[in-house]
VEXDOKE-318056 format. One record per residue (C-alpha): residue number from 0; x negated, y negated, z; residue in one letter. Coordinates in steps of 0.1 Angstrom, whole numbers. Each point is the difference from the previous one (the first is absolute). Layout:
N
pos: NUM&xx: X&yy: Y&zz: Z&code: A
...
! end
This chain:
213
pos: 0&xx: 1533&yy: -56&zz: -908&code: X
pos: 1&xx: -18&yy: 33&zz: -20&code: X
pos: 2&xx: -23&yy: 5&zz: 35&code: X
pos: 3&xx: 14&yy: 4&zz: 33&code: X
pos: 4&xx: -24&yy: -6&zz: 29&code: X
pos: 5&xx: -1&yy: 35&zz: 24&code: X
pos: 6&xx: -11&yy: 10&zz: 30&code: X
pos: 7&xx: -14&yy: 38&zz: -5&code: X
pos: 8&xx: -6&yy: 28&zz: 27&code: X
pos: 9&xx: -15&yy: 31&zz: -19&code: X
pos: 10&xx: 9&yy: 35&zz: 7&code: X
pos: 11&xx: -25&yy: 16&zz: 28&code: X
pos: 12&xx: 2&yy: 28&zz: -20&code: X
pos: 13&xx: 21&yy: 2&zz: -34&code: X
pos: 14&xx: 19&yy: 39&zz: 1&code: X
pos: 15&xx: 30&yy: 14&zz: -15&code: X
pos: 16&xx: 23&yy: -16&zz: 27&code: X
pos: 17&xx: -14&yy: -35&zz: -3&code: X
pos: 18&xx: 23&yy: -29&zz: -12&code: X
pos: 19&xx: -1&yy: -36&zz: -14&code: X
pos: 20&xx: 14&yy: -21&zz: 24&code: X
pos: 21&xx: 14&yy: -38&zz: -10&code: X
pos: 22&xx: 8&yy: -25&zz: 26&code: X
pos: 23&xx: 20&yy: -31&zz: -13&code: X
pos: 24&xx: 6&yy: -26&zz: 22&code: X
pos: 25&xx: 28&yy: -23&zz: 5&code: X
pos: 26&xx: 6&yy: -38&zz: -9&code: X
pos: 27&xx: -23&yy: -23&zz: 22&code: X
pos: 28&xx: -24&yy: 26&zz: 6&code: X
pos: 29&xx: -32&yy: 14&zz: -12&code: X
pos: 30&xx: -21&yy: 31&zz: -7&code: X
pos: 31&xx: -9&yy: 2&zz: 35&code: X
pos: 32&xx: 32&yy: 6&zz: 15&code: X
pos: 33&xx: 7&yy: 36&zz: -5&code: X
pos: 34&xx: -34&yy: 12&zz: -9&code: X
pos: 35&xx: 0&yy: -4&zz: 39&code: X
pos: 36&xx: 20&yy: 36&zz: -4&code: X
pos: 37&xx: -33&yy: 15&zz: -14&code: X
pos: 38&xx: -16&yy: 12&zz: 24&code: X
pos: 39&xx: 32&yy: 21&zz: 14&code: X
pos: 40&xx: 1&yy: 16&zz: -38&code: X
pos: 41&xx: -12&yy: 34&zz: -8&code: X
pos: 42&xx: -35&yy: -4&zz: -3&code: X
pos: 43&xx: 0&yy: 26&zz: -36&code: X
pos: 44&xx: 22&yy: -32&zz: -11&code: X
pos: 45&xx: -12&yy: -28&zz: -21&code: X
pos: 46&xx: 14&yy: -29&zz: 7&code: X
pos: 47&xx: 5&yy: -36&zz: -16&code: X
pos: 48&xx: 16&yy: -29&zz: 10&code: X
pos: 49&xx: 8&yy: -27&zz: -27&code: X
pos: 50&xx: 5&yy: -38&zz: 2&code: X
pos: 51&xx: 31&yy: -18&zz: -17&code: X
pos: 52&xx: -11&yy: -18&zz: -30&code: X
pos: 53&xx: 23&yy: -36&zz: 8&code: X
pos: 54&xx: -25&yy: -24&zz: 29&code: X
pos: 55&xx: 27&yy: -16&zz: 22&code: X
pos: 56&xx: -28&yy: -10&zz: 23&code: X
pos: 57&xx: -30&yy: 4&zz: 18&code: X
pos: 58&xx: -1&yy: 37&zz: 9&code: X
pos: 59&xx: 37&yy: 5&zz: -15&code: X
pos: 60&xx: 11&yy: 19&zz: -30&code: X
pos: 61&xx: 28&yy: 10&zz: -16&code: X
pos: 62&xx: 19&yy: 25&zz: -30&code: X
pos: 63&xx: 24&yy: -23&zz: -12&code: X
pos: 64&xx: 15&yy: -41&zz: 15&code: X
pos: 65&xx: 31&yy: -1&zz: 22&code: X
pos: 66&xx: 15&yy: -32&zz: -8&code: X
pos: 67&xx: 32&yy: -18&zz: 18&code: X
pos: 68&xx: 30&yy: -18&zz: -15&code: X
pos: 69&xx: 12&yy: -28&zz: 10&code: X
pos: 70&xx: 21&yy: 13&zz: 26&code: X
pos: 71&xx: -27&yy: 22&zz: 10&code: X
pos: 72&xx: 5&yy: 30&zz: -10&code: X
pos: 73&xx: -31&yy: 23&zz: -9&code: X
pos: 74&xx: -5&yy: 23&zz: -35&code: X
pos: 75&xx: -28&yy: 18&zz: -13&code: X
pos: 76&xx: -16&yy: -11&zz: -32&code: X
pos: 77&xx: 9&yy: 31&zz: -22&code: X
pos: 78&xx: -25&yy: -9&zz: -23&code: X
pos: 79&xx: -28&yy: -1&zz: 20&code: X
pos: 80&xx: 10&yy: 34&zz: 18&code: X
pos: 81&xx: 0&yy: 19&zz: -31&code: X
pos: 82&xx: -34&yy: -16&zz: -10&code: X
pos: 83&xx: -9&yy: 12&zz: 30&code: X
pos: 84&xx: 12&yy: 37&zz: -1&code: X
pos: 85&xx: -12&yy: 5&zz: -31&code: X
pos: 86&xx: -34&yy: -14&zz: 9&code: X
pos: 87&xx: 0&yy: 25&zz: 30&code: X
pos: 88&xx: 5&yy: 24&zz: -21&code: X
pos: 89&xx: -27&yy: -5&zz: -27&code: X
pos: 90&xx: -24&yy: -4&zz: 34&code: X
pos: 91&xx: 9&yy: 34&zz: 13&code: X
pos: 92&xx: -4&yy: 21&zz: -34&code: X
pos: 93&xx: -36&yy: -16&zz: -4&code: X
pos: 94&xx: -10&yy: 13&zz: 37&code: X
pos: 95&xx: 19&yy: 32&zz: -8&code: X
pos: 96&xx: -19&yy: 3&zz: -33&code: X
pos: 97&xx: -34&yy: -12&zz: 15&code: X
pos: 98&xx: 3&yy: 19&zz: 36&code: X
pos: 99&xx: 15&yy: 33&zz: -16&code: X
pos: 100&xx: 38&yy: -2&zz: 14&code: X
pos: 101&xx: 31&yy: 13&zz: -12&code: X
pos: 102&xx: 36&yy: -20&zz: 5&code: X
pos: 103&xx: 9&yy: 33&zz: 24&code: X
pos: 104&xx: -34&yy: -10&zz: 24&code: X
pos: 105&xx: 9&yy: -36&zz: -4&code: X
pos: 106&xx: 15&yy: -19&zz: 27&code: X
pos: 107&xx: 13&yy: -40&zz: 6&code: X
pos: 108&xx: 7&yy: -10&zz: 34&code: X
pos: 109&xx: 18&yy: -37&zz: -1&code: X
pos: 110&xx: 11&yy: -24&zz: 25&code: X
pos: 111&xx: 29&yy: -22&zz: -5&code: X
pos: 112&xx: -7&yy: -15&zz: -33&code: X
pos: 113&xx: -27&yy: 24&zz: -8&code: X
pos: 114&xx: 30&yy: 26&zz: 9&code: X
pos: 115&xx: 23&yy: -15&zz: -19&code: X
pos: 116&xx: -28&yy: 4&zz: -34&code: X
pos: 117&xx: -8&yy: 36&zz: 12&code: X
pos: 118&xx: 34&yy: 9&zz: -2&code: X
pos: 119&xx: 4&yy: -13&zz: -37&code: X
pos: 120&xx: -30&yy: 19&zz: -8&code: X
pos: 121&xx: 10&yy: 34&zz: 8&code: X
pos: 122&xx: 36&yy: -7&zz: -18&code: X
pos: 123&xx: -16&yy: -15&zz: -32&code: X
pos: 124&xx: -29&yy: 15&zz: -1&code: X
pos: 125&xx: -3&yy: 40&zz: 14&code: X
pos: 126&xx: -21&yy: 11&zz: -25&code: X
pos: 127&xx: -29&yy: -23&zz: 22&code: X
pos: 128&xx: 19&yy: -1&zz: 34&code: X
pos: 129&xx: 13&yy: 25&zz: 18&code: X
pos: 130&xx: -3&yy: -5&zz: 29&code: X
pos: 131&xx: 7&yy: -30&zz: 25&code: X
pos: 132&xx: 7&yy: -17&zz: 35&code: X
pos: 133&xx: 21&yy: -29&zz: -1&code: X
pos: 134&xx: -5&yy: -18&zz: 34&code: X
pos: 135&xx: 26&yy: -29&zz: 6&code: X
pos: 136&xx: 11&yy: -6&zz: -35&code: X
pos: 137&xx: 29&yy: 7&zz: -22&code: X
pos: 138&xx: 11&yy: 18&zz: -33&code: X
pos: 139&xx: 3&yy: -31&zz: -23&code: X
pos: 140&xx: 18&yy: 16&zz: -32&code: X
pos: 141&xx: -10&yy: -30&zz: -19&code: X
pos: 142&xx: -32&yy: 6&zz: -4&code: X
pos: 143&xx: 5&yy: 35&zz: -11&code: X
pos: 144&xx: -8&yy: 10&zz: -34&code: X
pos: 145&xx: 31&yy: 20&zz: -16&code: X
pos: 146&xx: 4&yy: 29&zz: 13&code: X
pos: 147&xx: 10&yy: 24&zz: -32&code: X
pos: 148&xx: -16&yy: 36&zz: -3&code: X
pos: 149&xx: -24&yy: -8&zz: 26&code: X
pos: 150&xx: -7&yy: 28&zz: 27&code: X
pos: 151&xx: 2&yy: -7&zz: 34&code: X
pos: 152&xx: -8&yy: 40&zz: 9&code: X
pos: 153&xx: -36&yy: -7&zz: 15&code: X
pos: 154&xx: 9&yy: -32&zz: 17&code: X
pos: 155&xx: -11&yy: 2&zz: 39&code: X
pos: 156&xx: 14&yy: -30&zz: 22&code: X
pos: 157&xx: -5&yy: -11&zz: 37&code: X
pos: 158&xx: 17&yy: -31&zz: 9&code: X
pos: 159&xx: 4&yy: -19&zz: 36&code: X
pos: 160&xx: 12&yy: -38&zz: 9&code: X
pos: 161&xx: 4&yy: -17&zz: 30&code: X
pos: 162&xx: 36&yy: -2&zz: 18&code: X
pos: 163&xx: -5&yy: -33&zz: 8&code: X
pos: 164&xx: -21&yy: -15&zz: -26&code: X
pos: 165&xx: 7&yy: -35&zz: -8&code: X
pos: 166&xx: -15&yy: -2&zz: -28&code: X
pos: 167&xx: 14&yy: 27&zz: -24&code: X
pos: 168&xx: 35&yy: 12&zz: 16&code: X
pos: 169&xx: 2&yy: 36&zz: 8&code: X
pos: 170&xx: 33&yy: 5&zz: -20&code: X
pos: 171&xx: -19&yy: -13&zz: -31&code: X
pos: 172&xx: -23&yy: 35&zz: 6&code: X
pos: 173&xx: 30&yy: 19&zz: 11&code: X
pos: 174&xx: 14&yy: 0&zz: -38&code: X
pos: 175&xx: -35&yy: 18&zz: -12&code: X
pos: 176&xx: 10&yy: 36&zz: 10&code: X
pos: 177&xx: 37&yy: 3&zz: -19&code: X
pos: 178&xx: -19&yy: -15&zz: -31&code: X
pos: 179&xx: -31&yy: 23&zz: 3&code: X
pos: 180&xx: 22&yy: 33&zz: 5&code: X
pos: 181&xx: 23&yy: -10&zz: -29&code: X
pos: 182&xx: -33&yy: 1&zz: -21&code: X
pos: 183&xx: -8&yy: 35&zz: 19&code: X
pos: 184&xx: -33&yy: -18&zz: 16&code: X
pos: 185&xx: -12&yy: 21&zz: 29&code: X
pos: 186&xx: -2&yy: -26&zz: 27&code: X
pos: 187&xx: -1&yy: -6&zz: 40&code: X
pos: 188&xx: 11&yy: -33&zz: 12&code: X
pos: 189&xx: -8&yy: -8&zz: 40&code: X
pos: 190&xx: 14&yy: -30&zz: 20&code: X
pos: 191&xx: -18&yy: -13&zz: 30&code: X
pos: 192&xx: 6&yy: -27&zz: 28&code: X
pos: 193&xx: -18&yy: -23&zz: -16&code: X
pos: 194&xx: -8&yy: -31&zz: -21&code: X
pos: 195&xx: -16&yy: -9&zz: -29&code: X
pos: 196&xx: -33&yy: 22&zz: 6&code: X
pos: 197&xx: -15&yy: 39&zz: 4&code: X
pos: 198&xx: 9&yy: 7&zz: 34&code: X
pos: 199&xx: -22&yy: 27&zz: 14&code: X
pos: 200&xx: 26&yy: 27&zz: -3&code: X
pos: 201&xx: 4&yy: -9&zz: -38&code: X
pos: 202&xx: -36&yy: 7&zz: -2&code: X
pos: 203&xx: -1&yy: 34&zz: 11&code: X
pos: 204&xx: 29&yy: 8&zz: -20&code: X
pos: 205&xx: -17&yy: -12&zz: -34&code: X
pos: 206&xx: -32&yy: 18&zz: 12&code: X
pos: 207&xx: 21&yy: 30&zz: 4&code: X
pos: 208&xx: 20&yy: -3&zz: -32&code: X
pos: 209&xx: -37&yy: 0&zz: -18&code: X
pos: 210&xx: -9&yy: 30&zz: 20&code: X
pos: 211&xx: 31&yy: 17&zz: -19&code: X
pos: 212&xx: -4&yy: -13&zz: -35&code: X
! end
């Protein structure tokens, strides 16, 4: 699990303003998925979309298992997810050491599960993430290193979900911004009439929150 297979889009032309951008997808998914959001990215940009390490099947990935009880109720494997997060992070600092970026010109944009590892990579580790979109996930504490004498100054946040997603519920997300301001993270947070997906208005909002950052 030391190499993560990536889809890469170089910068057209590396500058002061370019970025790194990561795209993590979500459980069931695959590389492919959001690196369909390339081509709409600032083109000084370079961009790479990685694939979950776990084979569910053909064509499907994913960061960590989601078992049911017996009664069928789902979790997360913890385990797993904090594998996982720390994996993603060891992954970025070698592009950011290879491609010449810095934590401030670094940016993770994760869906659902991919959100829900993006956001305990900015809290855990901000000295390599900064900055992050958390598309249809949740803050999941649990998988949160401790927090003690860690700076949360340079931390940049966009995060969106669905009002009617069906897969994650929308109050799950709604508890994100009262935890994120008591840790004075500087964060947006944007419903929309919407399930469990980027709805087109979402998408312009993340392109314009990157226009900002």
């Amino acid at each position: 699990m030391s190499e993560l297979y990536a889809l890469e889009r170089a910068a057209a032309e590396k500058n002061e303003n370019s970025r790194l951008i990561f795209l993590i997808h979500g459980y069931g998914s695959n590389e492919e998925d959001l690196f369909g959001f390339a081509p709409e990215l600032p083109a000084n940009d370079h961009i790479i979309s990685l694939r979950a390490p776990y084979d569910l099947y053909y064509g499907s990935f994913a960061w960590y298992a989601i078992n049911f009880d017996a009664n069928e109720n789902k979790f997360s494997d913890l385990v797993q997810a904090a594998q996982s997060r720390d994996l993603l992070r060891e992954t970025i600092k070698r592009y950011q050491e290879r491609l010449g970026y810095s934590a401030e010109k670094t940016i993770v944009i994760g869906f659902s599960q991919g959100a829900i590892l993006s956001y305990a990579l900015a809290l855990s580790y901000p000295e390599t993430v900064q900055n992050i979109a958390a598309l249809s996930g949740y803050l999941n504490l649990e998988i949160v290193l401790e927090m003690k004498e860690i700076s949360f100054e340079k931390i940049r946040i966009f995060a969106s979900h669905g009002m009617v997603d069906q897969v994650i519920p929308i109050d799950w997300a709604r508890k994100a911004p009262e935890k994120l301001a008591a840790l004075g993270i500087h964060h947006e947070f944007r419903e929309y009439p919407a399930g469990h997906g980027v709805a087109p208005q979402n998408f312009f909002d993340l392109l314009a929150w990157l226009k900002r950052i």
